[in-house]
N, C-alpha and C positions, 0 to 999 in steps of 0.2 A: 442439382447441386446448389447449395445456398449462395448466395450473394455475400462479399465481405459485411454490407451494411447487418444483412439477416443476421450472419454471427455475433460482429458487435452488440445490437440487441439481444440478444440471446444469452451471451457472456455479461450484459449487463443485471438483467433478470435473474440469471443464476448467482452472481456474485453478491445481490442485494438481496435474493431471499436468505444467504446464508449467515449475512450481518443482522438480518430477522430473525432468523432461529436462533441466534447467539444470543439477543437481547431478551427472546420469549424464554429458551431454558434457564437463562438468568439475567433476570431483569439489573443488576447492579453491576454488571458488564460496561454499562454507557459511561460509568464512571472510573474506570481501569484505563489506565492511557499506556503507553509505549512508544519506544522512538523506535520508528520503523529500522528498517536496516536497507531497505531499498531507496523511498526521497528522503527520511534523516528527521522526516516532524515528528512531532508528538501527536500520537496519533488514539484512537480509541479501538479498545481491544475485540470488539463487536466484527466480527465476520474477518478476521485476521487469519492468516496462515502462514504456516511452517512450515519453510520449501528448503532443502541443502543445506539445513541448520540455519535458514535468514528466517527471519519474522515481518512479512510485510503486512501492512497496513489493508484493509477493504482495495482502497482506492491502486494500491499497487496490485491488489491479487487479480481485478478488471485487469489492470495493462499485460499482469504475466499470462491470465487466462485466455485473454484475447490475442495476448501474442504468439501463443502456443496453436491454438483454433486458427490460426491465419498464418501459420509455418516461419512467420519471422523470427520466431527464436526458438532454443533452444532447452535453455536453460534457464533456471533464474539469473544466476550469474549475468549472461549476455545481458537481462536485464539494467539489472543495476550497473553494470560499467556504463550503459547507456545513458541512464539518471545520475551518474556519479558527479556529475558539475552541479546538479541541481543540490544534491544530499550536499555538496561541501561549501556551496553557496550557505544553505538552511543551517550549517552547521557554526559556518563565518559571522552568521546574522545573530544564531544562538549566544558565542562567545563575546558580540559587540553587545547587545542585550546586555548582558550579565555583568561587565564593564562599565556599562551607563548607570543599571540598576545602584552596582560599587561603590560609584564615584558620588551620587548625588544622597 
């Protein structure tokens, strides 16, 4: 039986060769961005996935991959309600951003 560390490596390598193949079958992918739906940045569309109608980011599809491989969740869903303070933090910063940008 693997070790929790063995999977995290594992699910790391898997998730990063997939943002690999994204960028090799098209290379102008690195400049496609999207606002995740799981942490809320703007993110790039290289090794991205579409879980329950969400679009997470690379760096969220590691946490859903890994969390599914190590039985802590279930869903994407559970996911993201998890992250949800972070995405409305990232969403708070957006909105004061765009206000500053406004103002000056």
């Amino acid at each position: 039986m693997k070790t929790e560390q063995e999977i995290i490596e594992e699910m790391q390598a898997v998730v990063e060769q997939m943002r690999l193949d994204d960028i090799e079958d098209n290379p102008d992918i690195v400049d496609e961005m999207f606002d995740c739906d799981c942490c809320g940045e703007n993110k790039c569309l290289a090794g991205s996935i579409e879980y329950e109608g969400y679009r997470l980011c690379n760096d969220c599809v590691l946490l859903a991959e890994t969390g599914f491989a190590l039985g802590r969740i279930k869903s994407v869903t559970e996911l993201i309600e998890a992250v949800e303070d972070k995405h409305l933090a990232e969403l708070a910063k957006f909105v004061k951003d765009e206000e500053n940008r406004n103002n000056n």
